[in-house]
N, C-alpha and C positions, 0 to 999 in steps of 0.2 A: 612165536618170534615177536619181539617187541621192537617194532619200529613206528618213526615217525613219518606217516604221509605227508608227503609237500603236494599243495593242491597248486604250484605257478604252471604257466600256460606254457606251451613249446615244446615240453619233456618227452619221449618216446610212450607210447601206448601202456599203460598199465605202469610206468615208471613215473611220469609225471614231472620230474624234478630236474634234469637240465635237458638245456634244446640239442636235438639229436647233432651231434659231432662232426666235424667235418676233417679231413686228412685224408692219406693213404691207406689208414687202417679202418678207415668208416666200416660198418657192417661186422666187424670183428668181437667179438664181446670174453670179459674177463670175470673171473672170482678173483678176488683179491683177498686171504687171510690174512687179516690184519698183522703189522707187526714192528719192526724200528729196521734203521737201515735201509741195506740195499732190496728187501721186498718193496718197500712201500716206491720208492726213485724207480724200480721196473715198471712198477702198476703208474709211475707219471708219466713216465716216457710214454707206455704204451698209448696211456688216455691224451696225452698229449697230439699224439699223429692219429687222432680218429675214434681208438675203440671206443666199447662202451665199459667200461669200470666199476666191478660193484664190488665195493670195499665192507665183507664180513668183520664185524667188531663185536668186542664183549659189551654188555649193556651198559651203560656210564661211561662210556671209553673209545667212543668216537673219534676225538680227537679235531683237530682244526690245524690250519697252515700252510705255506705253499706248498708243498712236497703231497697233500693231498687232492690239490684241484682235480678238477674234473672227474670228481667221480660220486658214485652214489654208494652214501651210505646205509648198511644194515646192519641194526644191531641184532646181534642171536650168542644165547647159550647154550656152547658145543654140547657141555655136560644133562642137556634137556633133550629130550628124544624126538619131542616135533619140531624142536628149533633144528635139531643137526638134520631129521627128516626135511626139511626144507629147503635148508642149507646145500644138499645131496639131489635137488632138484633146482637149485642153481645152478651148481656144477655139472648136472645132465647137460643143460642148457648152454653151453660154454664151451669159446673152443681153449680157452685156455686157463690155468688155475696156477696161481702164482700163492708160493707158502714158502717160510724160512723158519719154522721150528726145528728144535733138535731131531736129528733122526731116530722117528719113531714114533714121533708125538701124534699128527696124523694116523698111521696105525693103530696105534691106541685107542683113537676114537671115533673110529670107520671109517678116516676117509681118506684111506693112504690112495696111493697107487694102484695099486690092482682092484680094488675094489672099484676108482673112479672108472679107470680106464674099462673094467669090464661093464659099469653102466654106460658109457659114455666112447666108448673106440675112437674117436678122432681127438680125444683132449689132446692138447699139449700140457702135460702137470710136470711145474718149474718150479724145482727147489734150489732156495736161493740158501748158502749157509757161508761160514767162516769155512770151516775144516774141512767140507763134504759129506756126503752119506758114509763115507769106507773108512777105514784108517783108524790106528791109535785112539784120536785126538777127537773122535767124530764125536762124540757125545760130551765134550769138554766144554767149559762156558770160553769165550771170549770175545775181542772186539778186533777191531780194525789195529788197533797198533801193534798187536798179538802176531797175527795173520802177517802183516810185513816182517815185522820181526825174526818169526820161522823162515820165511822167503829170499831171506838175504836183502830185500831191497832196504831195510829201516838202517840196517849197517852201512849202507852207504850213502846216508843223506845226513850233512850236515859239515862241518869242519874237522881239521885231525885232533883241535885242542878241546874240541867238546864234545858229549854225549851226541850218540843220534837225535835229529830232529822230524819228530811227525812232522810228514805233509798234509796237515788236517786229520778227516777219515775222509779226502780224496780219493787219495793212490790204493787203497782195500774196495772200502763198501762200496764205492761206485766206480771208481775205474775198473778196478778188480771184478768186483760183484757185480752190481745192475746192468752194466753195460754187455757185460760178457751175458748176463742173464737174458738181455733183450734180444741181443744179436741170436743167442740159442732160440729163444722164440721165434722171431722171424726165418731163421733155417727150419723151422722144424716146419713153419705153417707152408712154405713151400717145398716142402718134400711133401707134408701130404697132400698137397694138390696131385701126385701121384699115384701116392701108393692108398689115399682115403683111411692111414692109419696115424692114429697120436705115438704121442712115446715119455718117454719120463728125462728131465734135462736135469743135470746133476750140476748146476752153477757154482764153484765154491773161489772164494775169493782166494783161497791158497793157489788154487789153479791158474784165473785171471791176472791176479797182480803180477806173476814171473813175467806173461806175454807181454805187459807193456813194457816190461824191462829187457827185453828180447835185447835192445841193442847192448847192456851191457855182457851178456852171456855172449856176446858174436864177439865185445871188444877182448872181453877176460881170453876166450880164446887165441887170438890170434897175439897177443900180448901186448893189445895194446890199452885194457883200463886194469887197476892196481886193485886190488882187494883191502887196501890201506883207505880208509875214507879220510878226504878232503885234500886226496893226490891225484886230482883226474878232471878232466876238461869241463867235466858237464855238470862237476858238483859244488864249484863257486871257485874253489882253489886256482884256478887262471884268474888273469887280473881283468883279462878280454870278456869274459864272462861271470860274472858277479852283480850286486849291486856297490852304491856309493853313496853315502851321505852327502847330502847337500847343506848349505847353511843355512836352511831356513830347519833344519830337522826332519825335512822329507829324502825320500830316496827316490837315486834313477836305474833302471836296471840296462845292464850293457853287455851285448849278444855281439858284439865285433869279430865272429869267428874266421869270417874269409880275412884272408889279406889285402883287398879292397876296403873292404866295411869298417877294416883297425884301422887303415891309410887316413879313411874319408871321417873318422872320432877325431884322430891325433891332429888333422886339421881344423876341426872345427874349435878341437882343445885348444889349438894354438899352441902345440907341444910339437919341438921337433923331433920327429923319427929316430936320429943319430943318437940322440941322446938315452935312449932306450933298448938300445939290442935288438938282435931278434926273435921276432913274434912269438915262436914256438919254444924259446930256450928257456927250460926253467931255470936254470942256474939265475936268468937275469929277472925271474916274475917278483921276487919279492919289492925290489927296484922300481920296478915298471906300476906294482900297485901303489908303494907311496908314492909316487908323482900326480897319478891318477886320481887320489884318494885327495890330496894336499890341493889338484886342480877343482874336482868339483866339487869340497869345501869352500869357495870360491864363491859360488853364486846361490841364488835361492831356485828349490826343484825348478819349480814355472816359467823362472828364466833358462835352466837350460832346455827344458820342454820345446822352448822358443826357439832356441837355438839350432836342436837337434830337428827341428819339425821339417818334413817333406824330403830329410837327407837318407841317405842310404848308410848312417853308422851305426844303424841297432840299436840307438839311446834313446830310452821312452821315458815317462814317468811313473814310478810304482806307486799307482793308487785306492786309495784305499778302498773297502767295498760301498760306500757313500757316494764315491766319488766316482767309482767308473761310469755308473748310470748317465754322466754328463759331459763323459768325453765325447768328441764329435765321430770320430769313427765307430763308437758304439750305439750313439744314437742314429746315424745315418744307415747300419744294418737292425736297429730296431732290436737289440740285445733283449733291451728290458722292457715290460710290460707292467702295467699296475691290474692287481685283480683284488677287488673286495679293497681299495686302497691301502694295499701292500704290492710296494714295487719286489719286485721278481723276475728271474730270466724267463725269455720268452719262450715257446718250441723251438727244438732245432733237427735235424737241418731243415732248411728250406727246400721244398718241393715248388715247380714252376705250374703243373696240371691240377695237384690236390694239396693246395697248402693246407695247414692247420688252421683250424679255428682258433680265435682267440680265448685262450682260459679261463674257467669260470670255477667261482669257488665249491667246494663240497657239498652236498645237498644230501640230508635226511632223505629217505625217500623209499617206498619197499617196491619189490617186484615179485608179481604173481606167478605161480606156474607156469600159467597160458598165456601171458603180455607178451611174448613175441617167438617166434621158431628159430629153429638151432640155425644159425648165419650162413652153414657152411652150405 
């Protein structure tokens, strides 16, 4: 196994290379098979609220960046027989093993499933994929825009006069993916505080990204969201809910959903209510948008920032990712943190008993068979 020992002071026994962790999940310890996506965001989360992180790489390929903090790097090749033997005494060692290869790929090279589990009985081994382990599609390449796509939700984001619009690889790889992946960790580690048995978590982002769309499957039902995108409350098409240019070429984005919140806008608009219908009639939104549109063309973002600040109308500023770091409500919850000076979001949530350590960047670093006993 070719790896770099980090000789700085503080790191765990036989690890060396960051100071032992602080969170909820302190004592908790992870394999990390390297990879893109929503494995590597699980393995932050995780290392984020405590564990300890050891991120398996191929040799040259390491890698650097927020999305890796906290974790210790080992380089090893799978395809060498003492590198994956070692590798295989990692994962003895671990209560949990996180991988998002095609299904199979582990198999192939010993260290699927049954094999782990039967060195290892209490792992949790968390495969993170697009498709899943089953199905069609399982061995098929794709990404994030793929994966919505199939799901229905990529069909309904954007306007009626234009193509869909990705939401980044938000609404897959990690809302979809990592997060449903974490949360399967975290149930699985407490069930086996029971039963003292692991199990295998089948994470796929076709599965996660529907759940967050849960409300429009309850709306589609009951008749009240449209299958027609950019005819429906929550997809910009209300004028109540959209953004708006401003005249300086920034935008504000405007959440006026109750009939309070549009009352306490059109007042600050200085727009009389009569003049615009009511709230809920579409027949009058096209109307209700140019007046809206023609008013906060009107001023520059920051004056109405000024305007809207401390009121209850849902009118903020949409800022750019530069810029949130210095809005005062993000700084006063401590959003972002600088590590290795690179600003970055910080852990979240916040814990009141076992906060999170603050992040520290990736560290070369190897670990011996015998550096420390299984956590659990």
């Amino acid at each position: 196994m070719n790896v770099v020992s980090d000789t700085s002071s503080g790191g765990n026994e036989g690890c060396g290379s960051i100071p032992a962790p602080a969170g909820p999940l302190a004592g908790i310890s992870v394999v990390e098979l390297a990879g893109m996506g929503p494995g590597p965001h699980t393995a932050m989360l995780l290392a984020d609220l405590g564990a300890e992180v050891l991120r398996v790489h191929r040799p040259g390929r390491g890698g650097s960046g927020a999305q890796l903090r906290g974790r210790t790097l080992i380089a090893a090749d799978l395809k060498n027989a003492d590198d994956l033997d070692r590798v295989r005494e990692l994962i003895d060692r671990a209560d949990v093993l996180i991988e998002g290869f095609r299904p199979g790929v582990t198999e192939r090279i010993g260290l699927g499933p049954d094999e782990c589990l039967h060195r290892n009985p209490g792992l949790i081994y968390t495969r993170v994929t697009g498709w899943g382990q089953t199905g069609p599609r399982a061995r098929q390449a794709g990404h994030d825009i793929n994966y919505l796509g199939l799901t229905g939700l990529l069909h309904a984001m954007g306007t009626a006069d234009r193509p869909p619009t990705p939401p980044l690889n938000l609404v897959g790889d990690y809302g979809g993916g990592s997060m449903f992946a974490a949360l399967g960790i975290l149930a699985a580690l407490i069930e086996r505080q029971g039963s003292g048995r692991g199990q295998v978590i089948d994470a796929a982002i076709v599965n996660g990204a529907p759940m967050l769309g849960h409300v429009l499957w309850s709306m589609l039902g009951d008749g009240r969201w449209s299958d027609q995108r950019g005819t429906n409350i929550f997809d910009g098409s209300a004028p109540f809910y959209c953004t708006y240019e401003c005249a300086d070429g920034g935008y504000v984005a405007v959440g006026a959903l109750e009939p309070e919140f549009f009352a306490e806008m059109l007042r600050l608009l200085e727009i009389d209510p009569g003049t615009l219908g009511a709230q809920r009639d579409k027949a009058g939104w096209p109307e209700m948008r140019r007046v809206l549109a023609e008013t906060f063309r009107q001023r520059p973002r920051d004056d109405w920032s000024r305007v809207f600040d401390g009121s209850d109308a849902c009118v903020t500023p949409v800022l750019t990712v530069a810029e949130a770091a210095e809005d005062a409500q993000l700084k006063a919850r401590n959003v972002f943190v600088e590590v290795d000076g690179v600003r970055q979001p910080a852990p979240a949530p916040l814990f009141s008993r076992t906060p999170a350590s603050e992040p520290v960047p990736a560290r070369d670093g190897s670990l011996t068979p015998t550096s420390r006993p299984p956590s659990r």
